[in-house]
C-alpha positions as CSV (number, residue, x, y, z in Angstrom):
1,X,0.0,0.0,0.0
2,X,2.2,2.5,-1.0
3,X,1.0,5.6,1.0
4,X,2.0,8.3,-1.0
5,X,-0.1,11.3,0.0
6,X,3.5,12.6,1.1
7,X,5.1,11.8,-2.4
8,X,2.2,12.1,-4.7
9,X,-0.9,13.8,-3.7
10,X,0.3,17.0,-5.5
11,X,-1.2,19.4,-7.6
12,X,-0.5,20.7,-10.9
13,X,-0.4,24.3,-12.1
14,X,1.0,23.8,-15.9
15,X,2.7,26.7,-17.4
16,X,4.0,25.5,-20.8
17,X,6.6,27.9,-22.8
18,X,6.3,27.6,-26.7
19,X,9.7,27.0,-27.7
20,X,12.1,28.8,-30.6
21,X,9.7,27.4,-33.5
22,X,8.8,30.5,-35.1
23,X,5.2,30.3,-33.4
24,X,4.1,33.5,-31.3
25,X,4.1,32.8,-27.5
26,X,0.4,31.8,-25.8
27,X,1.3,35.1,-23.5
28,X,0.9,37.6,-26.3
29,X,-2.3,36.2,-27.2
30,X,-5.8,37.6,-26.1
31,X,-7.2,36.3,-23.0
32,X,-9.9,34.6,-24.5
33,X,-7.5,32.6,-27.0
34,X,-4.7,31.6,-24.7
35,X,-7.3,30.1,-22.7
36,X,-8.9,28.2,-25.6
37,X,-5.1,27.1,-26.3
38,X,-4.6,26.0,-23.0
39,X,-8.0,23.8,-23.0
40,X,-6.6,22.2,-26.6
41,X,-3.4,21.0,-25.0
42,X,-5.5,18.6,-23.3
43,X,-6.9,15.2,-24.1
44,X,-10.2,15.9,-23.1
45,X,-10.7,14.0,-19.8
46,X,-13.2,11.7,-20.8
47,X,-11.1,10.5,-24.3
48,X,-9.6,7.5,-24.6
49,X,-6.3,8.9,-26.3
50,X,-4.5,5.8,-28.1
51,X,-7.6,3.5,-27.6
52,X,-7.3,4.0,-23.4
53,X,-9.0,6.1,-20.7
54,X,-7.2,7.9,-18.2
55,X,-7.8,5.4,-15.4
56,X,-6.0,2.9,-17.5
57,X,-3.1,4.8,-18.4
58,X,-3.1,5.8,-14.7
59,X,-2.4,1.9,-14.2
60,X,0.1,1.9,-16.7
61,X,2.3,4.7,-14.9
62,X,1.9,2.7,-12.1
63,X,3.2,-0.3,-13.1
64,X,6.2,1.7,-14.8
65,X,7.1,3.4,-11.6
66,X,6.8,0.2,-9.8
67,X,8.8,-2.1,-11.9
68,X,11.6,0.4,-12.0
69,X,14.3,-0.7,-9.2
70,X,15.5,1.8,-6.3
71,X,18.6,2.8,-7.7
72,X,16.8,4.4,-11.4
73,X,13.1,4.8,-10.2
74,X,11.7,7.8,-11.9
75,X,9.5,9.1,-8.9
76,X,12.7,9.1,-7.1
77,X,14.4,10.5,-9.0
78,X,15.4,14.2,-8.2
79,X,17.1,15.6,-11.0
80,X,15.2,14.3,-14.3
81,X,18.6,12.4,-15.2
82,X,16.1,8.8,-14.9
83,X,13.5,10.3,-17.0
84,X,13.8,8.5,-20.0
85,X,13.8,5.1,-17.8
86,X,11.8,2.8,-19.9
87,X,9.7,4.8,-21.8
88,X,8.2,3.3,-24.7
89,X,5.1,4.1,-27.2
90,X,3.4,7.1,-28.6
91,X,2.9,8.5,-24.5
92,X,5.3,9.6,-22.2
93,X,5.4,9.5,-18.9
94,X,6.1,12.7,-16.1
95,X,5.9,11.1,-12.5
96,X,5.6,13.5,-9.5
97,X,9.0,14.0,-7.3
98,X,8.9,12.0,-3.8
99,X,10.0,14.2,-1.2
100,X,8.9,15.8,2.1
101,X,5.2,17.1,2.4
102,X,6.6,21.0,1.9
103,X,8.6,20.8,-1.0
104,X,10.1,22.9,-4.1
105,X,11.7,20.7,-6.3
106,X,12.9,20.3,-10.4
107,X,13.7,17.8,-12.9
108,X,15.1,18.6,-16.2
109,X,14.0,16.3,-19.2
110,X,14.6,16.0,-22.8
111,X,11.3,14.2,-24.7
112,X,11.6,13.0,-28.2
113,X,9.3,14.6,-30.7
114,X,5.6,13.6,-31.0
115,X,5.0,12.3,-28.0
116,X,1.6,13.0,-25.9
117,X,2.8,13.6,-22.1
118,X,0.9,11.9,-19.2
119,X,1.6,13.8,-15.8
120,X,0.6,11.7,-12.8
121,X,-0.3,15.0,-11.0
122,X,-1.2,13.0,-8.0
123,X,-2.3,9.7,-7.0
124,X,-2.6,6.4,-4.6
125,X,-2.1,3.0,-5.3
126,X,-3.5,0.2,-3.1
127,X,-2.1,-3.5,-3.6
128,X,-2.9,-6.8,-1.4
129,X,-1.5,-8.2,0.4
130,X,0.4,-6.3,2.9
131,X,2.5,-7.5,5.9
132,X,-0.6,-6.2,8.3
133,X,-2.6,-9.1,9.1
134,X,-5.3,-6.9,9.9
135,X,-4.9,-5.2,6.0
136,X,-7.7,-7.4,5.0
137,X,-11.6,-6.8,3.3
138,X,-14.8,-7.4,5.9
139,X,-16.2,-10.3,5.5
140,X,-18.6,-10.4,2.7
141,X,-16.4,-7.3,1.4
142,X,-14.8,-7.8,-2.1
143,X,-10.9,-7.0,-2.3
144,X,-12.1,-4.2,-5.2
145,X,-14.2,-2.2,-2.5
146,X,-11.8,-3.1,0.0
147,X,-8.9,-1.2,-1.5
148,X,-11.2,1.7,-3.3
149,X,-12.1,2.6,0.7
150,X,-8.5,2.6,2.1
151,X,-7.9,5.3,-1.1
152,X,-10.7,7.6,-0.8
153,X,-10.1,9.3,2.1
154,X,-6.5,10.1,1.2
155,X,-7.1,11.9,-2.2
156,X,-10.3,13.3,-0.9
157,X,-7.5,15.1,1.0
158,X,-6.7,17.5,-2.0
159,X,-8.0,20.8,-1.2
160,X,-6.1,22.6,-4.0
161,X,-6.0,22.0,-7.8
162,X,-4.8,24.7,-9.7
163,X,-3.7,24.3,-13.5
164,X,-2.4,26.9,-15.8
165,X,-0.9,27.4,-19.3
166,X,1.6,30.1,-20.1
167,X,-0.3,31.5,-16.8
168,X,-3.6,31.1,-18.2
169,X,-5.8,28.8,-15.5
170,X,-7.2,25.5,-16.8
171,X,-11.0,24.9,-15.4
172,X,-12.2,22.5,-12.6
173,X,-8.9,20.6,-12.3
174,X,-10.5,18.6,-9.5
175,X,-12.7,16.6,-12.1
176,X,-9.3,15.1,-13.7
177,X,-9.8,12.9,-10.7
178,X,-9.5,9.0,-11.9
179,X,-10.0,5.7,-10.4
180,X,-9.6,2.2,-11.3
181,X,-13.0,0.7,-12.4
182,X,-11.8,-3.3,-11.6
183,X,-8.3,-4.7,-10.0
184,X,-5.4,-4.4,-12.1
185,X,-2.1,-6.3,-11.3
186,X,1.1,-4.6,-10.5
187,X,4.8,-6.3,-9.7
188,X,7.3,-4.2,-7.9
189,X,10.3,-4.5,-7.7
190,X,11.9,-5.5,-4.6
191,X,14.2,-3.2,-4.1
192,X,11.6,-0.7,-3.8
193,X,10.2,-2.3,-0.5
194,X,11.9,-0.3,1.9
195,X,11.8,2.7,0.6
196,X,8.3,3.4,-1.4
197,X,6.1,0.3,-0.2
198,X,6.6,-2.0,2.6
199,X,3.5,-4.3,0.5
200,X,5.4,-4.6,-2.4
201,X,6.4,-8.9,-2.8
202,X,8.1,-8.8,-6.0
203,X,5.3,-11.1,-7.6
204,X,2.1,-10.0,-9.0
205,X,-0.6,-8.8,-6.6
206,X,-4.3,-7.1,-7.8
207,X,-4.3,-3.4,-7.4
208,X,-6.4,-0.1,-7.7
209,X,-5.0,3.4,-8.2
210,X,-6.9,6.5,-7.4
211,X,-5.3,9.6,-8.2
212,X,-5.8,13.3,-10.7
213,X,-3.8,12.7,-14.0
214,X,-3.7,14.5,-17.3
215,X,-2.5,14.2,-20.8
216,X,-1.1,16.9,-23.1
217,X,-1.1,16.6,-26.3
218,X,2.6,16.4,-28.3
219,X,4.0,20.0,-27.5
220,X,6.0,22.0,-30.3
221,X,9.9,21.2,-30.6
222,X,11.8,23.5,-28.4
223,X,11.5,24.5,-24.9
224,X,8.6,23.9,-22.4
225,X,8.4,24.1,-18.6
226,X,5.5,22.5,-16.3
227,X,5.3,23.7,-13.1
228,X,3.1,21.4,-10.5
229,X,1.7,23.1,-7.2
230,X,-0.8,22.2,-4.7
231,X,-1.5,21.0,-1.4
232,X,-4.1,18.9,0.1
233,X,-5.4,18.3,4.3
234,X,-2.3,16.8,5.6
235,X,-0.4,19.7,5.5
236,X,1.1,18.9,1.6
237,X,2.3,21.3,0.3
238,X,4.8,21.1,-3.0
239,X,5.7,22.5,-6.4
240,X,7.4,21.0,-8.8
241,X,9.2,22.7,-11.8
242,X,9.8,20.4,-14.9
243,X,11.7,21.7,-17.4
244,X,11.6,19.9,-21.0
245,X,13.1,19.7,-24.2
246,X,11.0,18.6,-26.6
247,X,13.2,17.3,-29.9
């Protein structure tokens, strides 16, 4: 159960830099259109962008960050120098960065071209077993429900979701909220035991994730920056600056 309200209950607050392609900057654009710009760098939330929905691919960073070992995990990592860990397909993958619950952090990473980026902006993921013998459904209570419940209450935490583009605020960045609608299975690696999950076996277990994720579409070659902010009822409190090349 990896409990990452203090690593990944974060919020995001985009601000994406057109790079040197020629192309005006969103920021000398009207109000009106640089918000309309910074609604069309999205997936729209309820797509199923290269045949998935967003829960799925919220699975699917899962599984990446988990099967990555201790020493190159991407959510670990703090510089962006592990960013290109294992990425594969048409999507790429931008992981919060673990850390304390007040934080100000970066990572610098270079994309290749024509990639769609999925930012985990902030999420849970609940696997079974666990070493608590009392970690354990109701009886009569199926493992699905089980897990859903120990989630909720931790990202019903998030009290803050604020998303921008080139400064220009996103709307009701609270609904990119995302759950898994059956189990999933998930293998960690075992390295990662100490540090990110004490649950984690190193075989296949069922698992749900619960969490706010979006998905840009590919951004222009050249320079881009996200910056992540947000804080939630535990006293969370982080930004995170990601700086990418995109070529």
């Amino acid at each position: 159960m990896l409990r990452i309200s203090s690593v990944l209950v974060a919020v995001l607050a985009a601000v994406l830099l057109v790079g040197a392609t020629g192309a005006p900057a969103l920021a000398a654009a009207t109000p009106e259109a640089s918000h309309h710009a910074t609604r069309s760098a999205l997936y729209p939330k309820h797509s199923h962008p290269f045949g998935s929905d967003m829960a799925t691919w919220g699975e699917r960073i899962s599984r990446w960050i988990y099967r990555q070992p201790l020493a190159h995990n991407p959510l670990l990592d703090q510089t962006g120098a592990d960013c290109g860990i294992d990425q594969h397909g048409p999507v790429w993958f931008i992981p919060p960065i673990a850390g304390p619950h007040i934080e100000d952090s970066a990572r610098t990473c270079t994309i290749p071209r024509h990639k769609a980026i999925f930012l985990d902006i902030g999420s849970d993921l609940q696997e079974f077993p666990c070493p608590d013998p009392a970690f354990r459904p109701d009886p009569g209570e199926s493992l699905f429900h089980f897990l859903i419940r120990q989630d909720k209450p931790i990202m019903d935490s998030v009290n803050e979701l604020d998303v921008s583009l080139d400064g220009h605020p996103l709307d009701d960045v609270l609904s990119y909220r995302f759950v898994s609608d059956d189990l999933f299975t998930i293998t960690g690696d075992l390295s990662l035991q100490q540090r990110l999950d004490p649950c984690i076996t190193g075989l296949p277990q069922p698992a749900i994730v619960d969490g706010f994720f979006m998905m840009f579409k590919p951004l222009r070659p050249g320079t881009h920056t996200i910056v992540v902010h947000g804080t939630n009822t535990f006293g969370d409190d982080k930004r995170f600056t990601y700086r990418l090349t995109v070529g």
